[in-house]
C-alpha positions as CSV (number, residue, x, y, z in Angstrom):
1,X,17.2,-16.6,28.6
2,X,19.6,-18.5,26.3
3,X,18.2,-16.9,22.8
4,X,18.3,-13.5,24.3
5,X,22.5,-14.6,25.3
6,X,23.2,-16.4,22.0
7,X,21.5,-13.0,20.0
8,X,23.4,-10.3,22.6
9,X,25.3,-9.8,19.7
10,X,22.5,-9.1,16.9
11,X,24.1,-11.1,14.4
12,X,22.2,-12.1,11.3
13,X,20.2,-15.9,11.3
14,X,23.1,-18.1,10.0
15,X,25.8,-16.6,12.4
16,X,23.6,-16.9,15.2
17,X,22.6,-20.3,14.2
18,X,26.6,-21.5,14.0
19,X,27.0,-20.2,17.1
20,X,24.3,-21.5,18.9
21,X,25.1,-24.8,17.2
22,X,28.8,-25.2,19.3
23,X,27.2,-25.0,22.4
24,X,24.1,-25.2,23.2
25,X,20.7,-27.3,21.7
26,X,17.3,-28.5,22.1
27,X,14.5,-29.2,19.8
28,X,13.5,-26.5,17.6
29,X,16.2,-24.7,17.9
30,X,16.7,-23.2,14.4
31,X,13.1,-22.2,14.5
32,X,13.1,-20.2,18.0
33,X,16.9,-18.6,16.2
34,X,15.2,-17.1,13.1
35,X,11.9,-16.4,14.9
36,X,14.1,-13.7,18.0
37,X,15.9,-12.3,14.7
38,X,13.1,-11.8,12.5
39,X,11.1,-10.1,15.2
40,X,14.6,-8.0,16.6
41,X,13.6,-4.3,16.2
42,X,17.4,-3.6,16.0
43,X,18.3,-6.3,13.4
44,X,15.4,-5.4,11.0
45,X,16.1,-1.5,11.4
46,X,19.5,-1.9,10.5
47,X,19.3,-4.9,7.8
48,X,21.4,-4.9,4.8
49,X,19.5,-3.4,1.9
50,X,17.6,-6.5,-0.2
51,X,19.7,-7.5,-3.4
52,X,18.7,-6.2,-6.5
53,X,16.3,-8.2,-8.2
54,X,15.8,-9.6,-12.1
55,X,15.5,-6.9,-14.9
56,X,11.8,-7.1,-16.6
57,X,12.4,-5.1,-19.0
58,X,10.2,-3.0,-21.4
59,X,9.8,-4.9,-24.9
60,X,11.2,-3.0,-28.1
61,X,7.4,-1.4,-29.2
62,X,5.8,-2.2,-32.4
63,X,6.9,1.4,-33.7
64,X,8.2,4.9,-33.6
65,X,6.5,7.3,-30.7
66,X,4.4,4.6,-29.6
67,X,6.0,4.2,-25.7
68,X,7.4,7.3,-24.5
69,X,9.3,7.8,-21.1
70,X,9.0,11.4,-19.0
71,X,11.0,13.4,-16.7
72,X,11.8,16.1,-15.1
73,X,15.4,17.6,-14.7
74,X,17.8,20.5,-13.1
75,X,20.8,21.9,-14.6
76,X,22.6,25.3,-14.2
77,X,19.8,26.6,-12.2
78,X,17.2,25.5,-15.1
79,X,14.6,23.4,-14.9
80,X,14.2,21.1,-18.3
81,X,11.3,18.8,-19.3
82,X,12.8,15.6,-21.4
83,X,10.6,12.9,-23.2
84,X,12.2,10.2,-24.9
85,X,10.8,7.6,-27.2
86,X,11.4,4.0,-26.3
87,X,11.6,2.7,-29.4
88,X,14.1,4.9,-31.3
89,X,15.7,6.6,-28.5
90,X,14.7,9.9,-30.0
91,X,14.6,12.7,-27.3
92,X,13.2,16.3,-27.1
93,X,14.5,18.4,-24.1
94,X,12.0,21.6,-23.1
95,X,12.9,24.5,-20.9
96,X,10.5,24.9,-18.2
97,X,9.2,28.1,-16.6
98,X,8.1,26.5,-14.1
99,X,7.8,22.7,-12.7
100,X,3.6,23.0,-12.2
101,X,1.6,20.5,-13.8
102,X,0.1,23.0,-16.2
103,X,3.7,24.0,-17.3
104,X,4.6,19.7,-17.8
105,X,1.4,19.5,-20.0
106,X,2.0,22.6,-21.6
107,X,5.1,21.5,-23.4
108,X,3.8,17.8,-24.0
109,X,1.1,19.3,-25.7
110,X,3.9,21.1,-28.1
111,X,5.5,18.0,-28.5
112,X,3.0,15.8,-29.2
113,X,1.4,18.2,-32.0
114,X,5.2,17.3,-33.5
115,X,5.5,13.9,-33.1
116,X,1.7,12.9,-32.7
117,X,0.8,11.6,-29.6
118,X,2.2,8.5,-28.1
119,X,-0.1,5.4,-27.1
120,X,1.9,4.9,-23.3
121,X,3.6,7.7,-21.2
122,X,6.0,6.2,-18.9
123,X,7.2,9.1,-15.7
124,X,7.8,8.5,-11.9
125,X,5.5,9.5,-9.4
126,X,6.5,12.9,-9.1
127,X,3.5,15.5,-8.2
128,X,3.7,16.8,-11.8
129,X,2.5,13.7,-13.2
130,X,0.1,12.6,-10.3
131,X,-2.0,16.0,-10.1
132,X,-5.4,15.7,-11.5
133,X,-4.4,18.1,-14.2
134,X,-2.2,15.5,-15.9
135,X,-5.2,12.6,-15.1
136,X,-7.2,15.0,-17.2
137,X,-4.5,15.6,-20.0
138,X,-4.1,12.0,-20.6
139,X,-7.9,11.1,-20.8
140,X,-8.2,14.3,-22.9
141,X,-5.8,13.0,-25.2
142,X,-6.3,9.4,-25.3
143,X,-2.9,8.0,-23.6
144,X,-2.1,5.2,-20.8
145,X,-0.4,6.6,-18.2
146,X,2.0,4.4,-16.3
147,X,3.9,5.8,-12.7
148,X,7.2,3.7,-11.5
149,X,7.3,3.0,-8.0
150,X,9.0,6.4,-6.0
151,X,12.1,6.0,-5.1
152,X,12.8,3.5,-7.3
153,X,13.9,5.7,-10.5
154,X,15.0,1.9,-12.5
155,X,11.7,1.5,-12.9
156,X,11.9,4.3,-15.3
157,X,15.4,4.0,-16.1
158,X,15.4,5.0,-20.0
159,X,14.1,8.3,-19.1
160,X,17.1,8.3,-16.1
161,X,19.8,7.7,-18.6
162,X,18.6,10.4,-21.2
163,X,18.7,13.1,-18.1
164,X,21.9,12.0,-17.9
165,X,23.2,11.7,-21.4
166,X,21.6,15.4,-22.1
167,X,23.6,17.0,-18.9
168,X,26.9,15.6,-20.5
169,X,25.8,17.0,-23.8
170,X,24.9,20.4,-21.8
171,X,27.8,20.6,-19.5
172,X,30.7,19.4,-22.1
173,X,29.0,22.6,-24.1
174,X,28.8,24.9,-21.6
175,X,32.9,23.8,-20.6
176,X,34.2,24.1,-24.0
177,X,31.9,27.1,-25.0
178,X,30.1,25.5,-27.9
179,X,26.6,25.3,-28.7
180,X,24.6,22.7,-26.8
181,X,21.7,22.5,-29.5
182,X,24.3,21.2,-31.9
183,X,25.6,18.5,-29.8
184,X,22.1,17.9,-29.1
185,X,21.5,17.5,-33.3
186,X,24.6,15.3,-33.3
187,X,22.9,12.7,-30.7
188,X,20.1,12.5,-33.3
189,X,21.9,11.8,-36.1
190,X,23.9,9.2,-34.7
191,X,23.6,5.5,-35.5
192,X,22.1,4.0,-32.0
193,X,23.1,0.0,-31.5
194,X,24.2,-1.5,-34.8
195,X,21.3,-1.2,-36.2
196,X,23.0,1.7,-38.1
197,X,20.2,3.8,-37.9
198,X,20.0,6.9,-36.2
199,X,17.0,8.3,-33.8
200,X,16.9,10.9,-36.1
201,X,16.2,8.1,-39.3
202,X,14.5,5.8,-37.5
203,X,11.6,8.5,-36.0
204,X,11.3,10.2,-39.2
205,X,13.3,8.0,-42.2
206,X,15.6,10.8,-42.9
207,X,18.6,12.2,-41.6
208,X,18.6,15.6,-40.2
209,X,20.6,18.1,-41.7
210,X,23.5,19.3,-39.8
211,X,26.6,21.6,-39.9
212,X,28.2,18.6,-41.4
213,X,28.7,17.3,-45.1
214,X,26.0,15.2,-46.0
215,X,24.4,14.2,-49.6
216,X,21.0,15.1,-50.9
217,X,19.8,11.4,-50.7
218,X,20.3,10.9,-47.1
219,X,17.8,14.0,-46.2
220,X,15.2,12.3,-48.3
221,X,12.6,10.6,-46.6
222,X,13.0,6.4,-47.0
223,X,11.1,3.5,-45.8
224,X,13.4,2.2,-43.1
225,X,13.6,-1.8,-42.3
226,X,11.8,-1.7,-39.3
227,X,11.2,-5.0,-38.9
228,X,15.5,-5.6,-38.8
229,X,16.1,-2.9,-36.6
230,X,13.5,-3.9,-33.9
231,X,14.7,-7.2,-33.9
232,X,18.5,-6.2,-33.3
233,X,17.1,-3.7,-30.5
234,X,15.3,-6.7,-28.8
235,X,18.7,-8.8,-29.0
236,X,20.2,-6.2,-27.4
237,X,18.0,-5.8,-24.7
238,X,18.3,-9.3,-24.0
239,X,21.5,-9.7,-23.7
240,X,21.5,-6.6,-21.1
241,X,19.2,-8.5,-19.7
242,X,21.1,-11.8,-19.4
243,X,24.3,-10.0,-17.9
244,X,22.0,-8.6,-15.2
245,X,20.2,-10.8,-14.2
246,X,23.2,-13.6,-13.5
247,X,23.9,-11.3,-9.7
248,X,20.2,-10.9,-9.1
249,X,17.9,-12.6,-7.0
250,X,14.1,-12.9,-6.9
251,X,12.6,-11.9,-3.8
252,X,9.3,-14.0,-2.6
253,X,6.0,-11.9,-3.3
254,X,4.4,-10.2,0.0
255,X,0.8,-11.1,1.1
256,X,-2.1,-8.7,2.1
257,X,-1.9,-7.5,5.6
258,X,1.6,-9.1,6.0
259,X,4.1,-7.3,8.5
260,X,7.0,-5.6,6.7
261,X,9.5,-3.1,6.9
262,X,10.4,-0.5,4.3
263,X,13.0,1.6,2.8
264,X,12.9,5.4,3.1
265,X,15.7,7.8,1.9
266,X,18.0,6.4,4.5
267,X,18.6,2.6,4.4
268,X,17.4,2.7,7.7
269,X,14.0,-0.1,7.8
270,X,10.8,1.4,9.4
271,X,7.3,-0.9,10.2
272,X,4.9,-1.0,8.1
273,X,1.9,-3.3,6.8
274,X,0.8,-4.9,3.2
275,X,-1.8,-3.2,1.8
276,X,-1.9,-4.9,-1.3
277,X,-0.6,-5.9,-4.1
278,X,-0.2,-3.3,-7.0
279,X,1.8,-5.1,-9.4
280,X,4.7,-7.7,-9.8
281,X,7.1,-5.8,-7.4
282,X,5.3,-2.7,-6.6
283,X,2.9,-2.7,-3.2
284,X,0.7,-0.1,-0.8
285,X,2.0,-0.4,2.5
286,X,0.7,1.5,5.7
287,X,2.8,2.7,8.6
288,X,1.8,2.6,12.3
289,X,0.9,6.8,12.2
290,X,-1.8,5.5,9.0
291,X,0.0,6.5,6.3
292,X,0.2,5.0,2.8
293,X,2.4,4.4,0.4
294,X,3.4,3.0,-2.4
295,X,6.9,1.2,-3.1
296,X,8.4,-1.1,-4.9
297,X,9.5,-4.6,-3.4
298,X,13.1,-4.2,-3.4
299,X,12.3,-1.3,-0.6
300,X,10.2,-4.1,1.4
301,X,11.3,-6.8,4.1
302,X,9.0,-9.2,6.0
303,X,9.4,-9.2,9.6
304,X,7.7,-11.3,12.5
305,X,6.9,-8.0,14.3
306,X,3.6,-7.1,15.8
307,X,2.3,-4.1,13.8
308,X,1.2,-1.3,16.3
309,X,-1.5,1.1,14.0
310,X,-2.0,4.7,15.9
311,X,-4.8,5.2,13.1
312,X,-7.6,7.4,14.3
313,X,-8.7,8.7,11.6
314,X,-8.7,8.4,7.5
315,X,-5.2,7.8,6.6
316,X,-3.6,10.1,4.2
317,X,-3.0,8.2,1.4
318,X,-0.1,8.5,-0.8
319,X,-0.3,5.8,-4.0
320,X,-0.5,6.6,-7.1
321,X,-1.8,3.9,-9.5
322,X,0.7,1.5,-11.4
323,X,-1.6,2.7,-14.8
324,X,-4.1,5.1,-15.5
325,X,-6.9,3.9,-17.3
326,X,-9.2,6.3,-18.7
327,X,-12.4,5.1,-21.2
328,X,-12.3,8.2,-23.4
329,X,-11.3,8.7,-25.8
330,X,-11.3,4.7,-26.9
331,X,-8.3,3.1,-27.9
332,X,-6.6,3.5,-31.6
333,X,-5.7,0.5,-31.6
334,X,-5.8,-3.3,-31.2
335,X,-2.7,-3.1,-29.2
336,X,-4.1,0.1,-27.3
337,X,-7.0,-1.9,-26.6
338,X,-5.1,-4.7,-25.0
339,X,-3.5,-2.3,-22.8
340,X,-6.5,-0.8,-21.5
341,X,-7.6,-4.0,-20.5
């Protein structure tokens, strides 16, 4: 009677626990406090989203077009395909007809006789890149295919900022009645970092002639100093890195057929139960009506709840894969091999 009068309140462990502590005790106290709040359907349906966790970061690849990010994007009532390279930064924007699967893979395949095709392809878990079309397309053509957890677009963030960098670019276009494509042009043939290369230079060795002056030797094809520019890319990274991390926290893993909650597009918690364990912070979770998802760990909260399944039947599952691994054709490479692995 006395837990249910100290927690009338439905404050949060610690507060109850001060409260409790000026007037009332006996022994195992503390524990009997943070078991009633764990297992409060109130408190854990209206908890405080989980802090934001430490960056892991993609690595700076070996080389040009080898790790390339995906996405999908709307602007003035147009639907636009982007794909950027990780390495360089290098971008290619497609209309789209249409946002089918066939229409994706359609202008990848355009792209890709350009640039030759990548050994990763990075995208979200959108139904464009988890139909069985694209499954096909990537074993057809010999690429990893790696989903980020939905609703979680950091996990493919460098595709996230290039939406949004390419909107400015349309929109400042579109305001000032210029032409977007030149802007575009511009992007590519400015010096990214301080490496003092451009995309452009570092994708292809050359800069890309534009409406502005530029001499004969800087459109000539060079060998660029890969080795200095990856290594000043990295530095970067890390020091993002560093910055980030210093307000982050790491949240304890999960464990097979734990009780949870989980984040939907409200920040309103709902039950659920640990599947298993996909990767670092990405897990399948069921809810009590069978369901099955996937979501990142951020999204998930352990609670002391009993978890009430209304599963009758096969659940309708709803994960995609972390990475698709297809045997043909084999790798390219030692470091595609690795991968696959």
């Amino acid at each position: 009677m006395m837990l249910e009068h100290l927690h009338i309140g439905h404050a949060g462990i610690e507060r109850t626990l001060r409260r409790a502590r000026t007037t009332l005790f006996w022994p195992g106290l503390s524990n009997d406090v943070c078991n009633l709040v764990s297992s409060c359907p109130e408190c854990l349906t209206y908890k405080n989203s989980n802090p934001k966790e430490p960056l892991t970061p993609h690595s700076v690849p070996d080389y040009p077009w080898q790790t390339v990010a995906t996405d999908l994007f709307h602007w003035d009532d147009k639907e636009y395909l982007v794909i950027v390279d990780y390495y360089c930064r290098y971008f290619e924007v497609c209309h789209l007809n249409s946002t089918t699967s066939k229409s994706v893979i359609k202008q990848m395949k355009s792209v890709f006789s350009r640039f030759g095709i990548p050994e990763k392809v990075v995208s979200d878990n959108g139904p464009q890149y988890s139909s069985s079309d694209f499954t096909k397309f990537s074993s057809d053509y010999g690429f990893m295919h790696t989903t980020s957890s939905p609703r979680y677009p950091q996990s493919n963030g460098l595709a996230e900022r290039t939406v949004q960098t390419i909107k400015r670019i349309f929109q400042k276009a579109k305001d000032s009645k210029s032409d977007p494509y030149l802007g575009l042009l511009e992007y590519r043939n400015t010096p990214i970092d301080n490496s003092g290369y451009s995309p452009a230079e570092l994708l292809q060795g050359r800069q890309l002639r534009s409406i502005l002056p530029i001499l004969p030797s800087q459109l000539t094809p060079k060998v660029m100093d890969h080795s200095r520019a990856r290594s000043i890319m990295q530095a970067n990274k890390d020091r993002t890195t560093k910055v980030y991390n210093r307000s982050s926290h790491i949240l304890p893993p999960l464990k097979e057929g734990e009780i949870a909650r989980f984040q939907q597009d409200s920040r309103i918690w709902k039950p659920c139960q640990i599947i298993s364990r996909l990767n670092d912070k990405s897990y399948a979770i069921k809810t009590p009506n069978g369901t099955t998802f996937r979501r990142n760990r951020r999204h998930l909260t352990k609670s002391n709840e009993e978890f009430h399944s209304n599963l009758h039947s096969a659940p309708n599952i709803l994960i995609m894969p972390t990475v698709a691994q297809y045997p043909h054709p084999p790798p390219r490479s030692k470091h595609s091999l690795s991968q696959h692995q």
